[in-house]
C-alpha positions, -999 to 999 in steps of 0.1 A, spaced: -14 538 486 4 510 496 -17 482 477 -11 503 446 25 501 450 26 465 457 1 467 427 26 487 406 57 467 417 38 433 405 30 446 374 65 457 364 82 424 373 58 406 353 64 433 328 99 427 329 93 389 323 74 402 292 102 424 278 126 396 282 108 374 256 99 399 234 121 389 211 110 356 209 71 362 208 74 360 165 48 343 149 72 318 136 64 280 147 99 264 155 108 228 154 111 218 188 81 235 198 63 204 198 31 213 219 22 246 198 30 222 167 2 198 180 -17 223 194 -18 247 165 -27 216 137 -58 210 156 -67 247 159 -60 249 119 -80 216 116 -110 226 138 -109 265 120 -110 246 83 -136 216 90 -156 226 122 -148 215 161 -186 191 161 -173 174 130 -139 164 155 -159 151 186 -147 183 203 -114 166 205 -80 173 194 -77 156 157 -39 155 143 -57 142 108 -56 166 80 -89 167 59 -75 151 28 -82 118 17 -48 108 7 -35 119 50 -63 95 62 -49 64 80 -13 84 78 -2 86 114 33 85 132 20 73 160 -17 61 160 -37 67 192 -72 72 188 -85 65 153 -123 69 142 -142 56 111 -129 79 84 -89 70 95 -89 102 112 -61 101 142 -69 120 174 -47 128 205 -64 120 231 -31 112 258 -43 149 278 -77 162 288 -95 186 259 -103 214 275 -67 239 265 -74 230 230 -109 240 238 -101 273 256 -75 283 222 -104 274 201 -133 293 219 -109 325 222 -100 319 186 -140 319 179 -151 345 201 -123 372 184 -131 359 148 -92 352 147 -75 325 128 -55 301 143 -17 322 151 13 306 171 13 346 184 -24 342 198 -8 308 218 19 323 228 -3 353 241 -23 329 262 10 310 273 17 346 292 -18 352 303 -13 319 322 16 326 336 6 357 352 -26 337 366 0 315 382 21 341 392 -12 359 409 -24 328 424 10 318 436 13 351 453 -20 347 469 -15 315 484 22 321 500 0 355 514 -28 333 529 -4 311 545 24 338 557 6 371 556 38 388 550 36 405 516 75 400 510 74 364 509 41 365 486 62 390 468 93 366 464 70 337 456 56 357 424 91 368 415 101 333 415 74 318 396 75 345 368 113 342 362 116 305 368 137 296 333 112 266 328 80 280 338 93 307 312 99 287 285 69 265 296 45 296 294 62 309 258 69 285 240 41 255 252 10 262 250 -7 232 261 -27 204 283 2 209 308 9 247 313 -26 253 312 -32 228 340 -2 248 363 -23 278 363 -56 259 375 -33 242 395 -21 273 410 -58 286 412 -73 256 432 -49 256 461 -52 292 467 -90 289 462 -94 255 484 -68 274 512 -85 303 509 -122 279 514 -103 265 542 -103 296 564 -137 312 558 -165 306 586 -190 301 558 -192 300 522 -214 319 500 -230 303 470 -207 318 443 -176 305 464 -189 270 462 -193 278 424 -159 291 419 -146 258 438 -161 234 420 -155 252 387 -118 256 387 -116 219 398 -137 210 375 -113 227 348 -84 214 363 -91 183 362 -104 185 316 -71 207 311 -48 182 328 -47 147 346 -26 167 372 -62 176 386 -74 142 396 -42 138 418 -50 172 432 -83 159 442 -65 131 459 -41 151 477 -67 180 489 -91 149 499 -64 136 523 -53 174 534 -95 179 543 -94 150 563 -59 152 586 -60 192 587 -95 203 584 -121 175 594 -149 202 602 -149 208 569 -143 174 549 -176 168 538 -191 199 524 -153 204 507 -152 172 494 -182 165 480 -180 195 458 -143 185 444 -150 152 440 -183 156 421 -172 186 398 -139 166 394 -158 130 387 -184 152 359 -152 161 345 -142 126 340 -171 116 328 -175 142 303 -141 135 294 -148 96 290 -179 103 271 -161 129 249 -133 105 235 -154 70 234 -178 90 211 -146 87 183 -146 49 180 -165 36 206 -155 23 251 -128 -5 237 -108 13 212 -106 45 240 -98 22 268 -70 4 247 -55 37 235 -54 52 274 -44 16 287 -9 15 255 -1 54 264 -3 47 300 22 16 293 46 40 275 37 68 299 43 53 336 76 33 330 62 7 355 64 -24 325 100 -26 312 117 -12 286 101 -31 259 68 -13 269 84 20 274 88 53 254 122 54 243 129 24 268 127 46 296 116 25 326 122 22 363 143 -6 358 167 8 331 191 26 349 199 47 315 166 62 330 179 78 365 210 91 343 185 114 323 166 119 349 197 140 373 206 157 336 172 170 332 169 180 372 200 195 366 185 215 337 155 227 357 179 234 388 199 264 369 202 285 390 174 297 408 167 259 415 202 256 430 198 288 448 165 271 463 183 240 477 214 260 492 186 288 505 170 254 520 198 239 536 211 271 553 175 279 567 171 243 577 207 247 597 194 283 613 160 262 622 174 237 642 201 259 658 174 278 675 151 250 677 123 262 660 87 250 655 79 242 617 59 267 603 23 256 601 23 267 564 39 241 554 13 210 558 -11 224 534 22 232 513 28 192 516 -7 182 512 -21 206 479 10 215 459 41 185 470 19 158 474 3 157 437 40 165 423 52 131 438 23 118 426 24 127 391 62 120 394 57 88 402 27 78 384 40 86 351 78 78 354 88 75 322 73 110 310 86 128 336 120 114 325 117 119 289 98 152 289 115 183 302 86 199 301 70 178 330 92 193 356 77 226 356 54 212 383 85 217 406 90 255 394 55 259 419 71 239 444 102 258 445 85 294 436 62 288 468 88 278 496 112 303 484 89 330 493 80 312 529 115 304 533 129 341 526 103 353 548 106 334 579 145 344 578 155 351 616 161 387 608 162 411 583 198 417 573 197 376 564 163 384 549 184 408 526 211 390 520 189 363 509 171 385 484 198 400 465 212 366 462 180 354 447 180 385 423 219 372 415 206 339 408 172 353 386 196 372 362 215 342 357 188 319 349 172 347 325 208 346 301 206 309 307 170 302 291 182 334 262 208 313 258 190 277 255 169 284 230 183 258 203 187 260 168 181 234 140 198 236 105 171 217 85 145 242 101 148 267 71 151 235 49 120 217 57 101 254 54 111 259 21 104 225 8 73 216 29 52 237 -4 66 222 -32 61 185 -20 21 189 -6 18 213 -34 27 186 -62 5 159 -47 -32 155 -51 -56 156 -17 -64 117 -29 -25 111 -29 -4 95 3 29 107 9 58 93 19 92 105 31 126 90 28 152 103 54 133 127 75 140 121 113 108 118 138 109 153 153 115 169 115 85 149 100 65 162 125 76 197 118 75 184 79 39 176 84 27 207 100 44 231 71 30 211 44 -6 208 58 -4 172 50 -1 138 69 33 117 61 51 81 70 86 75 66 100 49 42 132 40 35 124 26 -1 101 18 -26 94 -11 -12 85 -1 22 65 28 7 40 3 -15 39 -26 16 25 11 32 6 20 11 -15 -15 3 -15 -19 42 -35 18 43 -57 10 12 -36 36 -6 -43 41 -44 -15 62 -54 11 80 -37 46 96 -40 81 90 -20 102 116 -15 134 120 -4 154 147 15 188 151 15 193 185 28 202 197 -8 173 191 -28 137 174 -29 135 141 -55 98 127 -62 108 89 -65 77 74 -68 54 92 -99 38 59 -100 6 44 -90 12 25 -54 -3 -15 -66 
């Protein structure tokens, strides 16, 4: 009776999550949804032309002649001028596609968002069992899943981005529990192994999170759990090295080892902030102290307010602690070693994304999600225990109006809709397009509505340097205004 309550009682929070985002579950891709953007024009691509014909890899290249060679931002480029993004492991483009397959469904932002929240709940689950392993008090496990399904930017994460990153929280979530649970077993059974190295092995093709996982649970094998170091390791580290290699193998099958390994080696430039400003995205580097100013806004944006209930709730218990002089909870070292540890690393590793992409935080959402449950449940008594709850619940409520209430808006949205038909409409599949006034994240949405592949050009001039530069025949330069759509260039590009 009481598992089905505690059954019950899980089900209708995560319910509750659920019925808070209704409204925002519509089919409609937005603007700054820029991971279902990506993530969906790969779907749309592999549904029209076949996922072999990509490598198995996600492909940003429309099948048109005239989009070939047409990318914002080149990474990985094969043969035929198709453009591929190959920055993330394959595998939650992969998992979309093979649902998307298996259903007979065409590609929908509704069938992403869909997984988004079957993630989350995996998460949520896994979260729970893990704070239960380590505490065995169903109230903190409970807490813990509270947290991590109303979290404002593991729900927004989980709605809205459907991608390499949310897909890698919940495997994340999945192999600590699992490895934990591994941990305390006198003997394994042969489908335990399996399930081990399997959802490393996943974690590790859905997101480069995994490999400092495997870093961090190596090091946790050997200072906590030495008996069991080299049975453990060598199944992580060999599932999680044949996923490396199949992911290596995967992406230098689009234009060979040098062009992959110069790709990986410029994204990893932008990517870890560790080179300057001049070899940073958006300049953002650990010596540009513009960087540590976006860095406290966007903590500050993960933080409200069950982040900033978190840190008081820390600080008070920490104070109570060392009043009565308490021994730190054992729970915390494999806390440290499999869920802090890769955070820092990932943190660190990849500065300048973690800056610029609010989206990267939501690592700490399972960092805060799992010590608020341990930390509520190791309260001295219950009355703070209480206390402590309903000022959590206080802080939950205001963090769900805050993330109903962050949703942004974009005026040339409805613009860029409306006009996306008429300009891929009116040019041939040979053609190249071109687009005069657009700014980066509306081309991008410009792109995906018209089904075609653009560049921006200020000019004529700049569209024809383009366009001989690309081995364009003929193309067409638009311009947007926000009023009306002028085709400037009717003309052959010599």
């Amino acid at each position: 009776m009481k598992k089905f309550l505690l059954f019950f009682a899980l089900i209708a929070v995560y319910a509750l999550s659920v019925l808070v985002r209704l409204p925002m579950l519509e089919e409609r891709v937005h603007i700054w949804q820029t991971g279902n953007i990506f993530m969906l024009t790969t779907l749309e691509i592999w549904h029209e032309k076949g996922v072999s014909k990509s490598y198995f890899s996600p492909i940003n290249t429309w099948p048109n002649a005239g989009d070939k060679h047409m990318h914002l931002y080149k990474r990985l480029e094969d043969s035929e001028g198709n453009n591929y993004y190959t920055s993330h492991p394959p595998f939650s483009f992969q998992l979309a596609h093979a649902i998307l397959w298996i259903t007979g469904s065409k590609p929908s932002h509704r069938i992403l968002k869909g997984l988004g929240l079957l993630f989350h709940l995996i998460t949520a689950t896994s979260i729970f069992w893990l704070v239960f392993l380590l505490s065995k008090n169903v109230w903190s496990s409970f807490i813990a899943f509270a947290v991590c399904t109303f979290f404002p930017i593991l729900m927004y994460g989980f709605t809205f981005h459907y991608f390499s990153e949310t897909v890698g929280l919940g495997f994340w979530a999945i192999c600590v529990a699992s490895l934990y649970w591994s941990t305390k077993q006198k003997s394994l059974a042969l489908w335990q192994w399996i399930l081990l190295g399997l959802t490393s092995f996943l974690f590790v093709y859905s997101d480069w999170m995994g490999v400092f996982f495997i870093i961090s649970a190596l090091a946790y094998l050997i200072v906590s759990k030495p008996e069991l170091y080299k049975k453990l390791s060598t199944v992580l580290t060999g599932f999680a090295a044949l996923a490396l290699l199949l992911i290596f193998i995967q992406y230098n099958s689009i234009a060979g080892v040098q062009a992959f390994l110069h790709s990986i080696s410029i994204r990893f430039l932008e990517r870890s902030g560790f080179f300057g400003k001049a070899y940073s995205d958006q300049q953002m580097s650990m010596l540009n102290p513009a960087s540590y100013q976006m860095l406290v806004e966007q903590f500050h944006h993960l933080l409200k307010w069950v982040g900033y209930f978190f840190v008081l709730l820390s600080v008070a218990f920490g104070l109570m602690a060392r009043k009565k002089e308490k021994t730190p909870n054992p729970a915390f070292q494999p806390l440290l070693f499999l869920v802090l540890i890769p955070a820092l690393l990932h943190f660190a590793v990849f500065f300048n994304a973690n800056v610029t992409h609010y989206l990267y935080h939501a690592k700490w959402g399972i960092v805060i999600a799992t010590l608020t449950g341990l930390i509520i449940g190791a309260m001295p008594n219950a009355w703070t225990k209480w206390i402590a709850t309903g000022a959590l619940a206080i802080s939950i409520y205001a963090s769900v109006v805050f993330l109903r209430n962050d949703i942004p808006e974009d005026p040339w949205e409805n613009y860029i809709i409306n006009m996306s038909t008429p300009i891929s409409g009116s040019t041939k599949p040979d053609e190249a397009i071109f687009i005069q006034g657009a700014k980066p994240e509306h081309l991008h949405y410009f792109i995906y509505c018209a089904k075609r592949n653009m560049l921006p050009a200020e000019n004529y001039e700049e569209a024809l340097q383009l366009s001989q530069k690309l081995g364009k025949e003929k193309g067409y330069l638009y311009k947007l205004d926000g009023i009306f759509v002028e085709k400037r260039m009717p003309i052959p590009l010599h």
